[in-house]
C-alpha positions as CSV (number, residue, x, y, z in Angstrom):
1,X,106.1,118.1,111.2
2,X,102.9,115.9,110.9
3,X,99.6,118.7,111.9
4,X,97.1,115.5,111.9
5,X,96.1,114.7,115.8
6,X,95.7,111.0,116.7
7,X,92.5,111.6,118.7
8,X,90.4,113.6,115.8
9,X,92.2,111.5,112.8
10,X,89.8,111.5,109.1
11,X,91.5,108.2,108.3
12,X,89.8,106.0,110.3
13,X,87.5,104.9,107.3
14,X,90.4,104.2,104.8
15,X,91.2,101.2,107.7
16,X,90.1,98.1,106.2
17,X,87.8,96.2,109.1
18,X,89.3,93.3,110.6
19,X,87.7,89.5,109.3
20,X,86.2,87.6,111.2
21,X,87.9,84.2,112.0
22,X,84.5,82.5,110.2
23,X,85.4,84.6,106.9
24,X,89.5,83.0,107.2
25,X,89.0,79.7,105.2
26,X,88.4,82.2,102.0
27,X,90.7,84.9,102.8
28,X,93.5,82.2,102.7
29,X,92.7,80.5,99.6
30,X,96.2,81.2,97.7
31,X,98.5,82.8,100.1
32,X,101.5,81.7,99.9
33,X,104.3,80.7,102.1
34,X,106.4,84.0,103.5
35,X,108.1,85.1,105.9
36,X,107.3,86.5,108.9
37,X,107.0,90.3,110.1
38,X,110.2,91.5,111.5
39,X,109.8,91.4,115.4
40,X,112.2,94.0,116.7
41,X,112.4,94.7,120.6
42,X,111.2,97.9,121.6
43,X,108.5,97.9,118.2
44,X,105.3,99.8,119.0
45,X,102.7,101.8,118.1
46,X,99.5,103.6,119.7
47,X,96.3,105.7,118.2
48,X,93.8,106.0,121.0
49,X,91.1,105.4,118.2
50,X,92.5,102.0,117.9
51,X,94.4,100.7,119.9
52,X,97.9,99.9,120.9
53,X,100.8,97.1,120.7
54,X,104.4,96.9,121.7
55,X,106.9,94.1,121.4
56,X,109.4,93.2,124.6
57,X,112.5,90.7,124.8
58,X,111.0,88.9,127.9
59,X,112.9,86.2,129.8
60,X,110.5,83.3,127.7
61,X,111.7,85.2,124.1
62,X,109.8,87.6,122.6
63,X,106.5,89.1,123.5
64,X,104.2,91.1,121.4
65,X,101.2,92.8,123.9
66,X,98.5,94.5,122.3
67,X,95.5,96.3,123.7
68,X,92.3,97.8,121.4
69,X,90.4,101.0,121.9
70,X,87.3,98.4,123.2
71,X,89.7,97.0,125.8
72,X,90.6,93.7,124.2
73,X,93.9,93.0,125.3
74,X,96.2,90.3,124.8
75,X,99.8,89.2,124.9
76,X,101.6,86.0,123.3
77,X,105.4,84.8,122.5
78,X,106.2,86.0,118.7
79,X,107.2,82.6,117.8
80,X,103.9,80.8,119.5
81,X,101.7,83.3,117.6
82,X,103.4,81.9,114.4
83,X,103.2,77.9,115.4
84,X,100.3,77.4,117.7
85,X,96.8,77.0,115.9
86,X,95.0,78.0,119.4
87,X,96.4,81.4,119.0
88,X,95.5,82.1,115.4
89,X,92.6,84.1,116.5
90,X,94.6,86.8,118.6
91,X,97.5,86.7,115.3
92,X,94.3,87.7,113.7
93,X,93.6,90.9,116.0
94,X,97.0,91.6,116.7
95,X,98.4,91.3,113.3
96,X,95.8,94.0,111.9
97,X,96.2,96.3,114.6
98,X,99.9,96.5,113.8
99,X,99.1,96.4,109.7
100,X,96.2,98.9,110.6
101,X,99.2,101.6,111.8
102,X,101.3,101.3,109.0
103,X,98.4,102.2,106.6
104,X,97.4,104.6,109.3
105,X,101.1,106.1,109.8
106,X,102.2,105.7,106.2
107,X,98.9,107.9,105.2
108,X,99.5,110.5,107.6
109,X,103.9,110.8,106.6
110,X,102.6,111.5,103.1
111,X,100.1,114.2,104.1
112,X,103.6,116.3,104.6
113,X,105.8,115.5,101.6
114,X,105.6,117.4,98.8
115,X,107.4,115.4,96.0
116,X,105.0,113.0,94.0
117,X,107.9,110.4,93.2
118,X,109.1,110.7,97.4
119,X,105.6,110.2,98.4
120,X,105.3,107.2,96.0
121,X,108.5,105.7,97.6
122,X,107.2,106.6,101.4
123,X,103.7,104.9,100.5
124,X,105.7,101.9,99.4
125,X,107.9,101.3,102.3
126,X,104.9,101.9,104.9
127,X,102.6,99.6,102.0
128,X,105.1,97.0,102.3
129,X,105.4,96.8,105.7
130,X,101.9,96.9,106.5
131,X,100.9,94.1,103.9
132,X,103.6,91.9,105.7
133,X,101.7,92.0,109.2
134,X,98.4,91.6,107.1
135,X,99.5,88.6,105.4
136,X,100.9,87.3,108.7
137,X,97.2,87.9,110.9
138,X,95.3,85.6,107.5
139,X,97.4,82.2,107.2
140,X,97.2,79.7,109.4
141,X,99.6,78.9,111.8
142,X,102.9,76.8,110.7
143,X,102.4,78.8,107.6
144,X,105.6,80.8,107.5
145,X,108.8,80.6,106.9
146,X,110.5,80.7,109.9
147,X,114.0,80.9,109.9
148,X,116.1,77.6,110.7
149,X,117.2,76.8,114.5
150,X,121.1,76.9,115.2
């Protein structure tokens, strides 16, 4: 059982801090077309040191709402954060919240396994994961690969 406590957590610094839109032309330069984060129903996360997000199935489709330990709250439709270009700056916040967690989560599962080659294949799954949702806050919108209608 995890002994680390979300409110006192040493890992804050590891978090890389999150662009500003300004800095985006450079961060893109070479990412390539992928696919998006998986958006599951019921998906969420909270550390009161930086915020929290969850994703509901809402009548319009599906909703990610995320709120950051400053306040900054915000809600959009999954596939509107992915299309619209007026939205790019809250894919931004609420794509590195989410990728934030992983790191955050994945850090703190390892802290309690004592095999080397386990803890390489934890830090992968949570590394994978939370490059996904990193990826997906930098490119611009229209700039997945969203799966085909019908």
């Amino acid at each position: 059982m995890p002994t680390h406590n979300p409110d006192d957590c040493s890992h804050l610094n590891l978090l890389p801090p999150q662009p500003a839109p300004a800095d985006l032309p450079a961060l893109r330069k070479g990412l390539r077309r992928r696919k998006p984060p998986v958006f599951d129903a019921g998906f969420h996360g909270r550390n009161p040191q930086i915020g929290e997000f969850r994703i509901e199935d809402a009548p319009a489709g599906l909703t990610l709402h995320w709120q950051l330990a400053d306040g900054t709250k915000g809600s959009a439709l999954t596939a509107a954060l992915c299309t619209d270009p007026a939205l790019e700056t809250a894919r931004l916040t609420a794509g590195w919240l989410v990728a934030n967690m992983f790191r955050l989560d994945g850090i703190h599962t390892c802290e309690t396994i004592g095999d080397p080659h386990e803890t390489m294949r934890v830090m992968g799954w949570f590394g994978e994961r939370e490059d996904r949702w990193r990826h997906w806050a930098l490119v611009p919108a229209g700039h997945m690969q969203l799966p085909a209608a019908g």
